[in-house]
C-alpha positions as CSV (number, residue, x, y, z in Angstrom):
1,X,-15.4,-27.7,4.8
2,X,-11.8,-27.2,4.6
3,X,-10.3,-23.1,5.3
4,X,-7.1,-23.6,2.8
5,X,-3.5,-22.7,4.2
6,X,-5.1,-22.2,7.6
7,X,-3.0,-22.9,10.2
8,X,-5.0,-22.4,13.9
9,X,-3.3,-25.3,16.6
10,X,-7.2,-26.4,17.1
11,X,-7.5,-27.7,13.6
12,X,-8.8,-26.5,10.1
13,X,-12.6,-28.1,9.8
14,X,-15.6,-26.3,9.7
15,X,-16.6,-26.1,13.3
16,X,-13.5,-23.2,13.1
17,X,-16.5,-20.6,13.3
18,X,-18.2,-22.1,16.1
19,X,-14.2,-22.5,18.1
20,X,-13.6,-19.0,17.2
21,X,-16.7,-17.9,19.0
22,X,-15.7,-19.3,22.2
23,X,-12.1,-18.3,22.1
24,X,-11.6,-15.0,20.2
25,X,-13.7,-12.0,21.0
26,X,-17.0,-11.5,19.5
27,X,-19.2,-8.6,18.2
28,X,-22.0,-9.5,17.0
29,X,-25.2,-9.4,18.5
30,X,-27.3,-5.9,19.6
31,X,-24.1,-4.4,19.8
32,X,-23.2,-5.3,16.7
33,X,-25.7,-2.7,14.2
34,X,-26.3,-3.4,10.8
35,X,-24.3,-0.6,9.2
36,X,-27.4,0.3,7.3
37,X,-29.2,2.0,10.1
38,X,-29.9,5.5,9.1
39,X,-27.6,7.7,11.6
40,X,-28.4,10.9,12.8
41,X,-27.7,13.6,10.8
42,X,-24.7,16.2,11.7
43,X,-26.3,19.6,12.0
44,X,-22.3,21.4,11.5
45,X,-21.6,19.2,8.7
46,X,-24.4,18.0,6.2
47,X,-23.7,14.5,4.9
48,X,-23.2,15.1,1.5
49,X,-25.4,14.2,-1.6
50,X,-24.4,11.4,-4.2
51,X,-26.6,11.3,-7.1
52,X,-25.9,7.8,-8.7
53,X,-25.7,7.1,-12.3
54,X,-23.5,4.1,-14.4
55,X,-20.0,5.1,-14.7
56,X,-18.4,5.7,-18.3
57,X,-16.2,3.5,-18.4
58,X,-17.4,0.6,-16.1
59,X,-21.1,0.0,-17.0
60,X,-21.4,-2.5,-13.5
61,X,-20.2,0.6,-11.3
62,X,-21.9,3.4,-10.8
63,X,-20.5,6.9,-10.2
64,X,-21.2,10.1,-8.6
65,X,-19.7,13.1,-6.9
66,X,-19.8,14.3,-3.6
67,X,-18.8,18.1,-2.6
68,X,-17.0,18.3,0.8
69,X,-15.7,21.5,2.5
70,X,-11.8,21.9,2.1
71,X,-11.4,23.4,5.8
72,X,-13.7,21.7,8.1
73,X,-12.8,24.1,10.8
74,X,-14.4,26.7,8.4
75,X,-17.0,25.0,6.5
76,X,-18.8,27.8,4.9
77,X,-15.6,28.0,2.7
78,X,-14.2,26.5,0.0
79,X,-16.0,23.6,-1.1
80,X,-14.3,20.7,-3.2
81,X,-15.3,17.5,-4.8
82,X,-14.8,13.9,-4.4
83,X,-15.1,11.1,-7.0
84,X,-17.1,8.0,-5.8
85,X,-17.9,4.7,-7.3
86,X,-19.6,1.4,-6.0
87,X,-21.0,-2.0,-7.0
88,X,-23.9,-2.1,-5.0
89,X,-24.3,-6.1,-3.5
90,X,-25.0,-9.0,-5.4
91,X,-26.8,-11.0,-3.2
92,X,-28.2,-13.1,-2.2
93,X,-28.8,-12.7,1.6
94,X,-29.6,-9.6,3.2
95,X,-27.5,-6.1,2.1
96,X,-25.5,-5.3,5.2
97,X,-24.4,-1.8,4.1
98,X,-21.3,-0.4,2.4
99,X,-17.8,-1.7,3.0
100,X,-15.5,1.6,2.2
101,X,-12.3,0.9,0.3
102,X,-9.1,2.3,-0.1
103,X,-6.3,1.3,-2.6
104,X,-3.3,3.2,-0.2
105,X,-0.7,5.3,-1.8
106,X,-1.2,8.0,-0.6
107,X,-2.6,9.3,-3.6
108,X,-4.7,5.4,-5.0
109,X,-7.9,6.9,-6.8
110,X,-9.9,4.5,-6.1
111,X,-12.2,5.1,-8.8
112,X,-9.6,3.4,-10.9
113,X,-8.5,0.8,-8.8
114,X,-11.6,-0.7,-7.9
115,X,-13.0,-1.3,-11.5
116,X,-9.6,-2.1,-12.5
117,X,-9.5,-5.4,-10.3
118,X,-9.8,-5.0,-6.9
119,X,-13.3,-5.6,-6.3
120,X,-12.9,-9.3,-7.6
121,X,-10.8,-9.9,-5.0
122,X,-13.1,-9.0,-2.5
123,X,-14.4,-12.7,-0.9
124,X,-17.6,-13.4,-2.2
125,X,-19.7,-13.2,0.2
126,X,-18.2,-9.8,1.2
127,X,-19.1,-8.8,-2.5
128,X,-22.9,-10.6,-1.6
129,X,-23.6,-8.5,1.0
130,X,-22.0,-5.0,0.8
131,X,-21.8,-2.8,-1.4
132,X,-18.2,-1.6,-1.7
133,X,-17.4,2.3,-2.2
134,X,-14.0,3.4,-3.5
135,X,-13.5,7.2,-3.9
136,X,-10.8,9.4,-4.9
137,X,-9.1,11.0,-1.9
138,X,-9.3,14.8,-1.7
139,X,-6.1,16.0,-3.8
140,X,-6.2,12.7,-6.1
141,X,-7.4,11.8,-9.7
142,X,-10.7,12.7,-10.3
143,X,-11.3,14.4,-7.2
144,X,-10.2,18.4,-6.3
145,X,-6.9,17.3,-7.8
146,X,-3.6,18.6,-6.6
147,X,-2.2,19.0,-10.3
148,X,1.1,20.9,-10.7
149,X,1.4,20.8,-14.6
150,X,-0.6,22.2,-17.3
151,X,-0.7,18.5,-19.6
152,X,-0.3,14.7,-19.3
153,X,2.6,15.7,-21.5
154,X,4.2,18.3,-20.0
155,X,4.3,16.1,-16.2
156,X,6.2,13.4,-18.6
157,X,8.8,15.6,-19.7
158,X,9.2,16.8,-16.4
159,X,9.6,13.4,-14.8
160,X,12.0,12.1,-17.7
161,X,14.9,14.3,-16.7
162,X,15.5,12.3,-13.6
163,X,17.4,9.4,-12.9
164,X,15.5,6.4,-12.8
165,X,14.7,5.2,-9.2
166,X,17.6,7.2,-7.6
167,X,20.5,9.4,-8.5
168,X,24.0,7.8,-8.9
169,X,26.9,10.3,-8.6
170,X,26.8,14.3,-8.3
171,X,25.9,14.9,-11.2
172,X,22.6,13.5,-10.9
173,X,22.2,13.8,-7.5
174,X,22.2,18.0,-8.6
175,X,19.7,17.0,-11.3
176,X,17.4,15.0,-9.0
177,X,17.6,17.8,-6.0
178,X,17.0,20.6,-8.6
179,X,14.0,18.9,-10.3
180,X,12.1,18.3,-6.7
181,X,12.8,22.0,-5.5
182,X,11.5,23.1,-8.7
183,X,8.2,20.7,-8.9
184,X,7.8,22.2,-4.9
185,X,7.4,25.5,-6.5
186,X,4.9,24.5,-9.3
187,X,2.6,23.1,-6.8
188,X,2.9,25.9,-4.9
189,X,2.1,28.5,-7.7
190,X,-1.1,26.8,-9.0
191,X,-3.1,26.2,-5.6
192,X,-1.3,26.6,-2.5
193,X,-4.6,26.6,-0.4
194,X,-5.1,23.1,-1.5
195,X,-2.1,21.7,-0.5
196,X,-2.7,22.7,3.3
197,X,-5.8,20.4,3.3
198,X,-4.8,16.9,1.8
199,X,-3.5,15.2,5.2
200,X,-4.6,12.0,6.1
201,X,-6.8,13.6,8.9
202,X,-8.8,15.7,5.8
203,X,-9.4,12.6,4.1
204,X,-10.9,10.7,7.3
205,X,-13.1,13.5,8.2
206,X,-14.0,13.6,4.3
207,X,-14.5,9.1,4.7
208,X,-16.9,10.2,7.3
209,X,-18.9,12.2,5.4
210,X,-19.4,9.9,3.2
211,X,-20.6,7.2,5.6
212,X,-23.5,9.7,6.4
213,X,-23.8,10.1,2.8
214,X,-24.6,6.2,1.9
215,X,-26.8,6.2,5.4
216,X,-24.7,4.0,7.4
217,X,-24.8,3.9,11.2
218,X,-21.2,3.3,11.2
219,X,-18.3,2.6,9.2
220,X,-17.2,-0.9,7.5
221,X,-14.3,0.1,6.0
222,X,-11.2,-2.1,4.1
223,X,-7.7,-0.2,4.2
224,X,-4.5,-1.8,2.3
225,X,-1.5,0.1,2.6
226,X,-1.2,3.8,2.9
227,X,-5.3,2.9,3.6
228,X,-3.8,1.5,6.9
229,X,-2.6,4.4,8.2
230,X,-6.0,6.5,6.8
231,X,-8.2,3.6,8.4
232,X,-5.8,3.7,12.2
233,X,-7.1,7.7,11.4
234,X,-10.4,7.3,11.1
235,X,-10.8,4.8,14.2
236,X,-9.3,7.3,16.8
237,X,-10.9,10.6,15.1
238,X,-14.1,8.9,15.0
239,X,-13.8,5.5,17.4
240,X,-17.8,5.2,18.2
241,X,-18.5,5.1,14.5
242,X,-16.2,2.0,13.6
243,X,-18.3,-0.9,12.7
244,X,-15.8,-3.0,11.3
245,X,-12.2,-2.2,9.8
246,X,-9.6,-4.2,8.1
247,X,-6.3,-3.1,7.8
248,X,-4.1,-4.9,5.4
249,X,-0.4,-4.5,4.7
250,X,0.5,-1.6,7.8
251,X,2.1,1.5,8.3
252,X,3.4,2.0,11.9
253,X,1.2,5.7,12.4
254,X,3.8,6.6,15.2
255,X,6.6,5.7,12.8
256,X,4.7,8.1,9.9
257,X,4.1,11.0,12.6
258,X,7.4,10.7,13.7
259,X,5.4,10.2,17.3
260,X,4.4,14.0,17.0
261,X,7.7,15.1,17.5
262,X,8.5,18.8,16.6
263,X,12.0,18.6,16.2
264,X,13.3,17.5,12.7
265,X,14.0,13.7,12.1
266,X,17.7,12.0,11.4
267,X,15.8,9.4,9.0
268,X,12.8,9.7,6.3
269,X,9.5,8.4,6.3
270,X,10.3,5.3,5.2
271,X,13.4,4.5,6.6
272,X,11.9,5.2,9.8
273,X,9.2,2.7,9.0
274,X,11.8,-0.1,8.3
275,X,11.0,-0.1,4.6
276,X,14.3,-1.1,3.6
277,X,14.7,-3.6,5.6
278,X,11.4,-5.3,4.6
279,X,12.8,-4.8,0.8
280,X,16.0,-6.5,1.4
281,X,14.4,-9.4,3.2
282,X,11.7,-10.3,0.7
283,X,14.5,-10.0,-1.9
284,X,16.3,-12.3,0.2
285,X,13.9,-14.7,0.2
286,X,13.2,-14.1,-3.6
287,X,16.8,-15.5,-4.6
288,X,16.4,-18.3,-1.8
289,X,13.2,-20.1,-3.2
290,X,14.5,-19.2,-7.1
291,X,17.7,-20.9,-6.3
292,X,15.9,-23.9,-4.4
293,X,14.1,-24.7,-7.2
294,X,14.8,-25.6,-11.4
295,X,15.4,-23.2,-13.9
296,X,12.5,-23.9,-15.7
297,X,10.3,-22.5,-12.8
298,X,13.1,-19.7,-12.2
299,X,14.5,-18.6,-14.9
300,X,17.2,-16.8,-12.9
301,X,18.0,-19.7,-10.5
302,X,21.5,-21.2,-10.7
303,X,21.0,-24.2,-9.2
304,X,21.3,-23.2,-4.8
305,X,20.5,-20.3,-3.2
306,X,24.0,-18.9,-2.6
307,X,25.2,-19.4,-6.1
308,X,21.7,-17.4,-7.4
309,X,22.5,-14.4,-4.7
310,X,26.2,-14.3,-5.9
311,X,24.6,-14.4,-9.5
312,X,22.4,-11.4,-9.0
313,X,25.5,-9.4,-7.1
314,X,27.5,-9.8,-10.4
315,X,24.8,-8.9,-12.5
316,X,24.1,-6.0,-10.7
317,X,27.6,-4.9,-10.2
318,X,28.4,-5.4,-13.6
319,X,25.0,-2.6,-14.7
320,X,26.2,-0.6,-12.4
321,X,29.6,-0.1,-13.8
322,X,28.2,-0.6,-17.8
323,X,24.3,-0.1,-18.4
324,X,22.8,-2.1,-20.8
325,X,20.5,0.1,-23.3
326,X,18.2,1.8,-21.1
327,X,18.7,-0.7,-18.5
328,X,21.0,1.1,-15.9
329,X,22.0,0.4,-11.9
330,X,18.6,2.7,-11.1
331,X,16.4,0.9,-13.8
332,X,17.4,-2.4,-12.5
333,X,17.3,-2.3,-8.2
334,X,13.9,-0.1,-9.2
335,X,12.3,-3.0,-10.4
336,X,13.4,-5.6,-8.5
337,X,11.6,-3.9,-5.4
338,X,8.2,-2.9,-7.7
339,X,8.4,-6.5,-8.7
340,X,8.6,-8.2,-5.4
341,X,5.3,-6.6,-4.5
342,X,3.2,-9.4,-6.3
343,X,4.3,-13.0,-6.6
344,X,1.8,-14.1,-9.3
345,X,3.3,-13.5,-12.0
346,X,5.2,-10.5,-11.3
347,X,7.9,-12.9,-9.6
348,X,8.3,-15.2,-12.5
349,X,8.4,-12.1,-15.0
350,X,11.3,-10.8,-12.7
351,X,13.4,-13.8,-13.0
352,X,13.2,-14.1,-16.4
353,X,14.1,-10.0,-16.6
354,X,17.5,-10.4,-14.9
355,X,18.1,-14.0,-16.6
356,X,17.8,-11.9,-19.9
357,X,19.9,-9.0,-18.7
358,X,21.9,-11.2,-17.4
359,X,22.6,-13.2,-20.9
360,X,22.9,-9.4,-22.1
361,X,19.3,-9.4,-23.9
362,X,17.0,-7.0,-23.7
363,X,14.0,-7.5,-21.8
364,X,10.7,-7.1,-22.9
365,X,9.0,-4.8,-21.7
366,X,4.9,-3.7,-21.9
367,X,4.1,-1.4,-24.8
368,X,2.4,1.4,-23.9
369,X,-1.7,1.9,-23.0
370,X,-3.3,3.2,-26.3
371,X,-5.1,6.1,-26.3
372,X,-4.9,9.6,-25.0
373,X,-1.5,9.9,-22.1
374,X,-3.6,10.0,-19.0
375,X,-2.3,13.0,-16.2
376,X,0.1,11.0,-13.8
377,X,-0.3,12.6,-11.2
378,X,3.0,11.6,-9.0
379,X,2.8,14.9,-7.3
380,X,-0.5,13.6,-5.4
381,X,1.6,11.2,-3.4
382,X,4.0,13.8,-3.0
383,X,1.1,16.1,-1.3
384,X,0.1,14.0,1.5
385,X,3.0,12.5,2.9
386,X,5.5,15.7,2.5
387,X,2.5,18.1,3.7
388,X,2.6,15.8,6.8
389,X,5.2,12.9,7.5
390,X,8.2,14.5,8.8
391,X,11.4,14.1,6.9
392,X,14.8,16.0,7.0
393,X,14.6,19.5,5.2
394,X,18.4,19.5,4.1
395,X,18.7,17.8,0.5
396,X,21.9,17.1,1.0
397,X,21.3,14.8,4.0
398,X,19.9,12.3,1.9
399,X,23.2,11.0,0.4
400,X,24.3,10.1,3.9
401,X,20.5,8.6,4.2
402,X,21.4,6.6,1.2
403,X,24.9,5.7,2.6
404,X,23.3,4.5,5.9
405,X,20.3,2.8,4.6
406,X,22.3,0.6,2.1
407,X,24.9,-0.7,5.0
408,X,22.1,-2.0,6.3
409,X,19.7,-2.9,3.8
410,X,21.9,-3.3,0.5
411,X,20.9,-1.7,-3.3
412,X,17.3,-1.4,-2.3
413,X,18.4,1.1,0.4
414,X,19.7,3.6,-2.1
415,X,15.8,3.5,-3.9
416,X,14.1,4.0,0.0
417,X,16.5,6.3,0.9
418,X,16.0,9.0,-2.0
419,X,12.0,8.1,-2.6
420,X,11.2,10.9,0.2
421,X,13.7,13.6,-1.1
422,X,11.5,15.8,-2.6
423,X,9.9,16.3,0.9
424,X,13.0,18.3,1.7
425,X,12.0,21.3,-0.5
426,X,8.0,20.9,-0.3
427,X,6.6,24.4,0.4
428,X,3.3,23.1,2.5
429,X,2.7,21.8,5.7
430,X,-0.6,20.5,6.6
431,X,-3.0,22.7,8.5
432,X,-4.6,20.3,10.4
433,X,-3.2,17.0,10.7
434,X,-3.5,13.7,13.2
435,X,-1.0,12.8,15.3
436,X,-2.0,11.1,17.9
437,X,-2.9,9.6,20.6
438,X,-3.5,5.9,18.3
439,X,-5.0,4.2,21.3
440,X,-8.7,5.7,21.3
441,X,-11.2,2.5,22.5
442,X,-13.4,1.7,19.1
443,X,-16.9,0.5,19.3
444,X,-16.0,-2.7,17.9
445,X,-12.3,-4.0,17.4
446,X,-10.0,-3.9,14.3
447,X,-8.5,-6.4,12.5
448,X,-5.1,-6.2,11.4
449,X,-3.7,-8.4,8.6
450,X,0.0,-8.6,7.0
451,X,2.4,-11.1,5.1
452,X,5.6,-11.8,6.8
453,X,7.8,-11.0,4.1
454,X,6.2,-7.5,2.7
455,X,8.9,-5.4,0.4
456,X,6.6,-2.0,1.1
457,X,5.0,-2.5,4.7
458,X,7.0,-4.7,6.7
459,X,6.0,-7.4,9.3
460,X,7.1,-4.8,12.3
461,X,4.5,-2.3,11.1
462,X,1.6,-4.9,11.6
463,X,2.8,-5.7,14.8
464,X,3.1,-1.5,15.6
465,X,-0.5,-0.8,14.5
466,X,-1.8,-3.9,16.8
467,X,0.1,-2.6,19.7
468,X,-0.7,0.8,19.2
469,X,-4.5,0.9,18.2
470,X,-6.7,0.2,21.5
471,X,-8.3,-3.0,20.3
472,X,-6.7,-5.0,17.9
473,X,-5.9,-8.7,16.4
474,X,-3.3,-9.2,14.0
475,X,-3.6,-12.1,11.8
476,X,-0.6,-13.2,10.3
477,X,-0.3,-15.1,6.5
478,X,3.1,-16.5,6.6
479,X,4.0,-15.3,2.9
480,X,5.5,-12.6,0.4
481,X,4.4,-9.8,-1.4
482,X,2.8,-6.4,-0.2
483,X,-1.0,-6.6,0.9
484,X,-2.6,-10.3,1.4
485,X,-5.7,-9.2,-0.6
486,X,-3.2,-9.1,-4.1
487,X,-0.9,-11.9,-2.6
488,X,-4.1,-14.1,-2.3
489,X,-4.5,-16.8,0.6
490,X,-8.1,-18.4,1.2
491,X,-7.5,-18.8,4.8
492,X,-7.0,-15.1,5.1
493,X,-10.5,-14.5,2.9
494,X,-12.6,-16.7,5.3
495,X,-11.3,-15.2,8.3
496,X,-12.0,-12.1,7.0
497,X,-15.7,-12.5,5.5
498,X,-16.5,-13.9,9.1
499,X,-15.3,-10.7,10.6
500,X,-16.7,-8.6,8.5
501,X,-20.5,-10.2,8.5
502,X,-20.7,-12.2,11.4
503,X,-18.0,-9.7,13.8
504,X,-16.2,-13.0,14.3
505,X,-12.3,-12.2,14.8
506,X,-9.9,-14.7,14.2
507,X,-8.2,-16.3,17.2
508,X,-5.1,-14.9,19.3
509,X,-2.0,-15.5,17.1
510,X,-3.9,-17.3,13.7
511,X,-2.1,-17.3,10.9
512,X,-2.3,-18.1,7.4
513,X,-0.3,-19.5,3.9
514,X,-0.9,-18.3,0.8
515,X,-2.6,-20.2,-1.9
516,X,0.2,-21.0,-4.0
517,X,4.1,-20.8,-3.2
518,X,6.5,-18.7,-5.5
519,X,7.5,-20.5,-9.0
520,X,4.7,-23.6,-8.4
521,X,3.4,-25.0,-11.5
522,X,0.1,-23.1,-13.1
523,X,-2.5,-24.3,-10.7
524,X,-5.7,-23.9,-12.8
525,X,-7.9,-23.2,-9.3
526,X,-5.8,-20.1,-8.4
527,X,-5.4,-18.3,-11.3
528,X,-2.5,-14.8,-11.4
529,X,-4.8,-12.2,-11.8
530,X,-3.5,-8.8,-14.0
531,X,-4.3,-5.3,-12.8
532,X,-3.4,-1.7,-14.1
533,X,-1.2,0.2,-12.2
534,X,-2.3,2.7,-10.1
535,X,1.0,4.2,-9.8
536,X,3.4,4.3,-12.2
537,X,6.3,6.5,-11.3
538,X,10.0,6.2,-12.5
539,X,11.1,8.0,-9.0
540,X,8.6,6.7,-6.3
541,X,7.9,4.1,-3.9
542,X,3.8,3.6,-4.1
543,X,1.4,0.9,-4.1
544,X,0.8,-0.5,-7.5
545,X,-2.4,-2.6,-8.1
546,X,-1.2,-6.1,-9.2
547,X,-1.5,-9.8,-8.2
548,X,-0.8,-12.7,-5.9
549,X,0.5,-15.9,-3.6
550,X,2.8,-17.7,-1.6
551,X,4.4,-19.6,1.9
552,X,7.3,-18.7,4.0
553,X,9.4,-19.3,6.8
554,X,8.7,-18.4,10.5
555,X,7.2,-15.0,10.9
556,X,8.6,-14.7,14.4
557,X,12.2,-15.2,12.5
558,X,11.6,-12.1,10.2
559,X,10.0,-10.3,13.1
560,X,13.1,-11.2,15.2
561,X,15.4,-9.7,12.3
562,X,13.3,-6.8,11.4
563,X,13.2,-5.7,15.1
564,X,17.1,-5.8,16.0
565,X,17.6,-3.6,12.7
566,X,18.5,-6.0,9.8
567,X,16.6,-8.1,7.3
568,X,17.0,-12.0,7.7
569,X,20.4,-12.9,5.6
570,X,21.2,-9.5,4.5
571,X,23.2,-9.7,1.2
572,X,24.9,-7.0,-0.1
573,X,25.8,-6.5,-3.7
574,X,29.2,-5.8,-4.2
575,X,28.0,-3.4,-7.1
576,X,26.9,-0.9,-5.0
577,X,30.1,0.5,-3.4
578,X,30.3,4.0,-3.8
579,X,30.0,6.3,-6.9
C-alpha cells in the first residue's frame, strides 16, 4: 500500500508502520490505556452527566448538555451549561473511546462545526473507532453564551456601521474605535461575571470534565487552530491525563501569553504571533502558482508570476482610490486573506473574484442562508482572547500597529493589525488564566501538525509549540492553506490514524504534500468539500470551516523567512500608501 504525498527518506511502502516503530517513539503497549477505562471519579468536581438523545437538526448526532461550575475555585457557585454532540463509532473493530474535537476560534461551537463537515474529514478509521465529541466552549453558541445584544438583528446593525475588515482614514478609524468601546460596555452591562470565566484555562478544566463525563481514562483529543493553543492548555494543566493529542494549524502559547509578562505589549496578539507575515507569504505564493499556470485554471493569472503580482497591486491600488459598488480597499484585502485559508475551491473562486473586479464586474457573491438570522455571536471571540491575550490598551496605538505591520507584511497587515483593536477598550480580564510553564512532561507525547504556507497560523507557530511543549513531534505537509485536516493530504491522515490508535508517531522530521496542488484539473478521487462558516465576521480574523489541498516549496525556506521577520518575496502593493 502506497501513503500518498508521503515524503519519509526511507521510502513510501507499507512496511512505513513497522520502520516507524523502530525509529520514532512509541506508546503503545500497557502504557498505552484504552481511553475507555473508567477513571476514578473526582470527589471536588463531579464529572458531569450527559443524557443522550438525537440532535434536531442532525439525526446521525446526538446531543446533550452538560452543567459545569463557572468558578472552579468556588464550585458551589454558579453553575453553567455546555452544548455537546457526538457520532458515536462506526466500526468495525473495537471502540477505543472518544476523540474530543475542537473547531478553534476562539469562540468555534463545535456543535455546528462538527455536523456541518468536519467529522467527514476525520480518517476513517479514526471515525471506526472513536466516537468524536465536539462541544460548545463555555461563552459560545449554544453553550452559557456571552451574548451582548438583545436580537440576531440588532448584533447586525451593530456590526454594519463599521468599515469592512479595517478602517481607512480618520474618519473611520473614529467610527471603528467608537463602535469597539461601545460593544466593551454592552458586554459588560449584560453579564460581567461571565466574562471573567471564558479563558482558555476555564475551557480545559471544563474539556476535563467532560472526559470523566464520557468515562475515559484519559484524553484523546484533536485541536485545529485556536484548539491548539486550548489543547497545549489542557496537556500542561492536566499532563497525566493525555492519551493522545493532535494539534493542527498552531498558535505559539508564549507568543498568545505574551510569555506571562505583566507589563503592556508594543504589538497585538497576532502580530506578535507573526500572523501577518504568514498572510503575506501564502499570498505570495497564491499569485506565484496562478501566474505559473493558464488562465483557464487561474482566472486571474497574466501569464508569469511577476506580471500577476504587478496585476493585483494595480487592481488593488486602483479600489483603493475608487471602490467598486460595495467592493472597497477593506472588502477586497478582507477576502483575499479569508480566501487563502482553503485551496479547494476557495482559491479558484478568489481568482476569478479579482479577474472580475478587475474587468470592473461585479462579483458574485453567495445569497443569503434562508430562514430565521441566526445570533452571530462575534463578541464570543472577542471574550476569550481580549479577557486574556495581552494587547496594547491605547486605541490609538493601533494606526502605528497598522503602519508597522504593513512595511513588513503589505495590505494584509492593515486587516491583522486592527483585528485585535477592540481588546483595547474590553472591560474584563480573566480571573484565572494559564500562562505557563508549557513544558509539563505528558503521559504520552503530542503530535504537532502544520502546512508550511498557513495565512492564519504560520509555520513558526508549529515549530514554537514543538519546542515549547515537553514532548513533541512536528509533522510537516509542505502545502497551503490554514489547518491540514481542511487543506487535505492523505499522507498526513495515515500518519495520524496510526497515532491516534496504534500510539505510533511519525518519524523525526516527516513531512507531507497535499492531495492535490492549487488550480489542478478536477481530480474526481479528491473531491473540494463545502462547509458553512463558523465565523462570519465583516471585522475579524477567525477560523472559518471550509475546504482543501496543495504542494509547496521548502518549508525550511518559509521557516527561514518567517523567523528573520519577513514573508518569502514580500510584495507590497503600491495601493496601500497612506490615507
Amino acid at each position: 500500500m502506497q501513503i500518498p504525498g508521503c515524503m519519509v527518506s526511507w521510502g513510501c511502502h507499507a512496511t512505513v508502520v513497522v520502520a516507524t516503530v523502530i525509529c520514532a517513539m512509541m506508546f503503545s503497549g500497557p502504557g498505552f490505556a484504552r481511553a475507555a477505562d473508567r477513571p476514578q471519579p473526582s470527589a471536588s468536581h463531579p464529572a458531569p452527566h450527559l443524557d443522550w438523545s438525537p440532535c434536531p437538526e442532525a439525526a446521525a448526532f446526538d446531543c446533550a448538555t452538560a452543567k459545569v461550575p463557572l468558578d472552579y475555585r468556588n464550585p458551589e457557585r454558579r453553575t453553567i451549561e455546555l452544548a455537546v454532540i457526538r457520532r458515536k463509532a462506526t466500526g468495525p473493530g473495537e471502540r477505543i473511546g472518544t476523540l474530543f474535537f475542537n473547531p478553534g476560534g476562539p469562540g468555534g461551537p463545535g456543535t455546528k462545526a462538527l455536523p456541518g463537515g468536519f467529522y467527514d474529514l476525520f480518517p476513517r478509521e479514526v471515525r471506526e473507532r472513536f466516537d468524536i465529541v465536539s462541544w460548545d466552549p463555555r461563552g459560545v453558541g449554544e453553550s452559557t453564551a456571552v451574548r451582548c445584544f438583545d436580537s440576531p438583528e440588532k448584533a447586525r446593525a451593530w456590526e454594519n456601521r463599521l468599515p469592512i475588515a479595517f478602517p481607512v482614514g480618520n474618519r473611520e478609524r473614529r467610527i471603528w474605535i467608537a463602535a469597539y468601546a461601545e460593544l466593551g460596555w454592552r458586554c459588560e452591562q449584560r453579564d460581567p461575571e461571565l466574562l471573567r470565566f471564558v479563558s482558555t484555562a476555564d475551557t480545559a478544566r471544563d474539556l476535563d470534565q467532560l472526559r470523566q463525563a464520557v468515562g475515559d481514562r484519559q484524553l484523546s483529543y484533536f485541536g485545529i487552530s485556536y484548539g491548539t493553543l486550548l489543547g497545549a492548555t489542557y496537556a500542561n494543566l492536566f499532563p497525566d491525563q493525555v492519551r493522545a493529542m493532535v494539534l493542527d494549524a498552531n498558535i505559539d502559547p508564549r507568543g498568545w501569553m505574551n510569555s506571562g509578562s505583566k507589563r503592556e505589549p508594543r504589538l497585538n496578539t497576532y502580530l506578535r504571533n507573526g500572523v501577518d507575515l504568514g498572510a503575506a507569504a501564502a499570498l505570495d505564493q497564491f499569485l506565484t502558482l496562478c501566474g505559473s499556470t493558464t488562465a483557464d485554471r487561474c482566472a486571474f493569472s497574466a501569464g508569469t508570476p511577476d506580471a500577476t503580482r504587478t496585476k493585483f497591486n494595480e487592481l488593488v491600488r486602483r479600489l483603493q482610490e475608487h471602490p467598486q459598488g460595495t467592493w472597497t480597499y477593506g472588502k477586497t484585502v478582507g477576502t483575499v486573506i479569508q480566501s487563502l485559508y482553503n485551496v479547494r475551491p476557495q482559491w479558484s473562486t478568489l481568482a476569478t473574484t479579482l479577474q472580475d473586479l478587475g474587468e470592473h464586474r461585479t462579483p458574485q457573491e453567495p445569497p443569503p442562508p434562508p430562514g430565521p438570522v441566526p445570533y452571530p455571536g462575534f463578541e464570543q471571540i472577542d471574550a476569550v482572547r481580549c479577557s486574556e491575550s495581552p494587547n496594547p490598551r491605547d486605541p490609538r496605538s493601533y494606526h502605528a500597529q497598522e503602519t508597522f505591520s504593513y512595511a513588513r507584511a503589505g495590505d494584509v497587515g492593515r486587516v491583522v493589525a486592527w483585528s485585535a483593536e477592540v481588546c483595547a477598550t474590553w472591560p474584563a480580564i480573566a480571573d484565572n488564566p494559564y500562562t505557563g510553564p508549557w513544558n509539563r512532561t505528558t503521559a504520552h507525547p503530542i503530535l504537532v501538525v502544520n502546512t508550511t504556507y498557513d495565512p492564519a497560523t504560520p509555520y513558526q507557530g508549529a515549530q514554537a509549540m514543538t519546542r515549547e511543549l515537553a514532548d513533541a513531534r512536528l509533522l510537516t505537509l509542505e502545502g497551503y492553506g490554514h489547518t491540514a485536516l481542511i487543506n487535505t493530504s492523505s499522507c498526513v491522515n495515515e500518519y495520524e490514524s496510526r497515532y491516534l490508535i496504534d500510539g505510533i508517531l511519525p518519524p523525526a522530521g516527516a513531512t507531507c504534500q497535499q492531495d492535490t496542488p492549487p488550480f489542478a484539473p478536477h481530480n474526481p478521487d479528491h473531491p473540494p468539500t463545502e462547509f458553512e462558516p463558523v465565523f462570519q465576521s465583516r471585522s475579524r480574523l477567525g477560523d472559518v470551516a471550509p475546504p482543501s489541498p496543495a504542494q509547496c516549496a521548502s518549508c525550511a525556506q518559509a521557516a527561514a523567512h518567517l523567523s528573520a521577520g519577513r514573508p518569502p518575496q514580500p510584495r507590497r502593493t503600491a495601493a496601500a500608501r497612506a490615507d
